[in-house]
C-alpha positions in Angstrom: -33.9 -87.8 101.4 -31.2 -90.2 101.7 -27.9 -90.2 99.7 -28.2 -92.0 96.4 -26.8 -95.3 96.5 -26.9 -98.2 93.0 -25.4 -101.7 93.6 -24.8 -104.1 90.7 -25.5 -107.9 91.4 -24.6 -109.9 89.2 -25.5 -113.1 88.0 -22.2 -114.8 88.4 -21.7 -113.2 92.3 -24.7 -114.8 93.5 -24.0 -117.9 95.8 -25.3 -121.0 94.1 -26.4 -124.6 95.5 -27.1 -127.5 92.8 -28.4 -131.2 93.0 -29.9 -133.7 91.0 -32.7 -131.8 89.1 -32.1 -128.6 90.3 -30.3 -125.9 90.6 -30.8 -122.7 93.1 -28.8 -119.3 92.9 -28.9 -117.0 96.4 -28.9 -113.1 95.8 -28.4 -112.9 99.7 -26.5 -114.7 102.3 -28.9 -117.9 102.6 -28.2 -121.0 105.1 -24.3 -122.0 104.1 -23.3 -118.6 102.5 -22.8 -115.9 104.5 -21.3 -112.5 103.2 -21.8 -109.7 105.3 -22.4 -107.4 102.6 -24.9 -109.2 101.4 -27.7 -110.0 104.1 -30.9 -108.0 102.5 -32.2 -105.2 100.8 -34.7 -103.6 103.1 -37.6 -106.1 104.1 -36.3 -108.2 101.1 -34.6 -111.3 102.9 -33.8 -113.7 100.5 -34.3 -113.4 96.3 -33.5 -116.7 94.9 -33.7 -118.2 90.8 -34.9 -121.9 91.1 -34.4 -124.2 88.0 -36.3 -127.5 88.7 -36.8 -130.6 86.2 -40.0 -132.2 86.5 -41.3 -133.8 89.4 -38.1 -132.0 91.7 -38.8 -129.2 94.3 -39.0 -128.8 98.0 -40.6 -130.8 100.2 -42.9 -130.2 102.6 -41.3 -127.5 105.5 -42.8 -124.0 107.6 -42.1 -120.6 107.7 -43.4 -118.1 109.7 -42.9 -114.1 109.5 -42.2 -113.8 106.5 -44.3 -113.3 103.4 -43.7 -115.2 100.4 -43.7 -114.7 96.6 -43.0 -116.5 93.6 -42.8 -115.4 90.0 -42.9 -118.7 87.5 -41.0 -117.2 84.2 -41.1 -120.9 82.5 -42.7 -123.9 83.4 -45.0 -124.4 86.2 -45.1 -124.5 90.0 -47.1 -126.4 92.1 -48.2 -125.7 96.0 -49.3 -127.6 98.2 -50.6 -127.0 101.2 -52.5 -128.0 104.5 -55.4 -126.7 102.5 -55.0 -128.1 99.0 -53.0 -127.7 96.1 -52.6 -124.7 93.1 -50.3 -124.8 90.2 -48.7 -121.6 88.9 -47.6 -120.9 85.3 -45.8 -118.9 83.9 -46.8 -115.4 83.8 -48.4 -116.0 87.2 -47.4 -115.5 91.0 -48.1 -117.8 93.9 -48.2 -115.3 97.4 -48.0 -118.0 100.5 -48.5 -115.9 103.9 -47.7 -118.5 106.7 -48.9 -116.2 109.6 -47.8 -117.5 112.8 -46.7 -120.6 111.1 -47.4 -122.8 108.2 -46.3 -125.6 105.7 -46.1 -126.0 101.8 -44.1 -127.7 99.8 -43.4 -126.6 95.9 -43.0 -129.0 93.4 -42.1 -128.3 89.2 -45.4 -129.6 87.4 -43.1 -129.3 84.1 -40.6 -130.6 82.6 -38.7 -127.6 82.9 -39.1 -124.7 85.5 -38.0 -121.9 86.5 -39.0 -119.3 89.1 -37.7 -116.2 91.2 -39.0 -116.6 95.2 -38.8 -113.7 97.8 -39.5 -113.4 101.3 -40.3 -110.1 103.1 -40.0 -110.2 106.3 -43.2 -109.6 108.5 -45.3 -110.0 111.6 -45.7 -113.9 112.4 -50.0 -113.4 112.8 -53.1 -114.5 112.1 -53.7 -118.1 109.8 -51.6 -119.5 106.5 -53.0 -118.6 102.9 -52.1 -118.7 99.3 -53.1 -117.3 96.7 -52.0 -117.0 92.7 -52.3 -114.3 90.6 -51.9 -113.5 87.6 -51.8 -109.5 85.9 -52.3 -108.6 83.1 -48.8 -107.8 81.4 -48.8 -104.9 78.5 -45.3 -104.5 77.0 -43.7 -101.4 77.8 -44.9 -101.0 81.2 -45.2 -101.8 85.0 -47.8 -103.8 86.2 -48.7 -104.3 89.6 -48.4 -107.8 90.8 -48.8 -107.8 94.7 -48.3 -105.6 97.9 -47.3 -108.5 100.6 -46.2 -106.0 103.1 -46.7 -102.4 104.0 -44.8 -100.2 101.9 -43.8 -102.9 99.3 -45.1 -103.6 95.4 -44.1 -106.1 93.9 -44.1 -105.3 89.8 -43.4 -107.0 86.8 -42.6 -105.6 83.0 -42.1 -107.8 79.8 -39.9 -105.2 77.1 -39.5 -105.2 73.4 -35.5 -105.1 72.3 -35.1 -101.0 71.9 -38.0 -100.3 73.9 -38.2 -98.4 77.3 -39.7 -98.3 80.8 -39.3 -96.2 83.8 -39.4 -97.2 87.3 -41.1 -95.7 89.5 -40.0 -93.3 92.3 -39.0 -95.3 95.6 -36.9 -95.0 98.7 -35.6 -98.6 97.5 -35.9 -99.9 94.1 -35.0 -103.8 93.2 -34.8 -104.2 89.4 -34.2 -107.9 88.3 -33.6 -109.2 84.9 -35.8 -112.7 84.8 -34.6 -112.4 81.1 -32.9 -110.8 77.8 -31.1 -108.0 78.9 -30.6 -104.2 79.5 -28.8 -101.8 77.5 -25.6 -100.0 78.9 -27.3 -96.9 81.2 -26.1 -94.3 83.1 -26.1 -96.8 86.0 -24.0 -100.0 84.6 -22.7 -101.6 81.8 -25.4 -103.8 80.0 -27.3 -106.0 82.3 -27.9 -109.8 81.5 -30.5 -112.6 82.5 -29.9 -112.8 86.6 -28.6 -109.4 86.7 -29.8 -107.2 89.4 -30.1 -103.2 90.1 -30.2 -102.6 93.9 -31.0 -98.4 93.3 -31.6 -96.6 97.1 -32.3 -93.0 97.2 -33.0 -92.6 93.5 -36.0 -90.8 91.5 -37.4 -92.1 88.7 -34.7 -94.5 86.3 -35.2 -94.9 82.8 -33.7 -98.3 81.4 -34.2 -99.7 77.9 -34.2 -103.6 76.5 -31.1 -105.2 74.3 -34.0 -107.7 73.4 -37.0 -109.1 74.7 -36.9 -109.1 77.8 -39.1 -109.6 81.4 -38.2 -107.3 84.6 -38.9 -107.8 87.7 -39.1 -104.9 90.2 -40.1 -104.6 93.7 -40.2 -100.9 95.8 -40.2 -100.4 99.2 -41.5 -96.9 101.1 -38.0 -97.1 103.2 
């Protein structure tokens, strides 16, 4: 078993780009910003926060090898693809896998929206696809969103203030705050909105709401 190993990313370290009706904060060292201590977290290449006024987003661009998934905590999304177009609302998650290579664009269908994207890295095969789903969310626990790549699960909780959940047991654990806040822990001080836990080597971790609160979590096998 490897050493034990917790990281605290805060809301304030990440490296954040704005411009007119939006606003974008990088976890991880993303085009511009580089920090060498900051490149990735297993598969996990890039965790971003979007905020995007109506009508703002990205424009049509590709990816390939990588796999792709957004989380819409306010608001709503819209993709657009090569084969049509979805919208995501909140409480939902739009998974694009561009295979060998494909091209989307998102767009905010709201006036206000906000999302957390991640890309996993992965094997650039076989043809593009999207797909949105969206669990169904019991306070107090986990529940199982997707499983882009092998070895990874992507997880999301919504907490009560005072109440508790406990992650599961993973070689690498990636515990976001999409919002309220965590109580001090054995681990940190009191975690706010955009607050991350970066846990490798650990067993299961208790952690308990300040108030309402949704958490986002994503394992990986190694």
């Amino acid at each position: 078993m490897m050493d034990v190993s917790v990281v605290i990313r805060r809301a304030s370290a990440r490296f954040a780009d704005r411009g007119p009706g939006r606003a974008t904060w990088h976890a991880f060292s993303f085009g511009p910003h580089y920090d060498p201590e900051h490149v990735g977290f297993g598969p996990m290449v890039c965790h971003d926060e979007h905020l995007l006024a109506a009508g703002q987003g990205f424009a049509a661009h590709r990816h390939a090898g990588l796999e792709i998934v957004s989380w819409v905590l306010s608001g709503a999304l819209r993709h657009t693809d090569p084969s049509g177009s979805s919208t995501v609302p909140a409480g939902s998650a739009g998974l694009f896998s561009p295979g060998a290579g494909g091209e989307h664009s998102e767009i905010a269908a709201a006036p206000q929206t906000r999302f957390v994207q991640v890309w996993l890295d992965a094997v650039p095969d076989g043809e593009p696809s999207y797909e949105v789903r969206t669990p169904s969310l019991t306070t107090g626990a986990f529940a199982e969103v997707a499983r882009p790549v092998e070895g990874s699960m992507f997880r999301v909780a919504r907490l009560e203030a005072n109440e508790s959940v406990t992650l599961p047991p993973a070689a690498r654990q990636h515990l976001f705050v999409g919002s309220g806040g965590l109580l001090r822990s054995s681990l940190a001080e009191p975690l706010a909105q955009g607050d991350a836990f970066l846990l490798t080597g650990e067993d299961e971790v208790t952690v308990a709401a300040a108030v309402p609160s949704e958490l986002l979590l994503w394992t990986f096998a190694d």
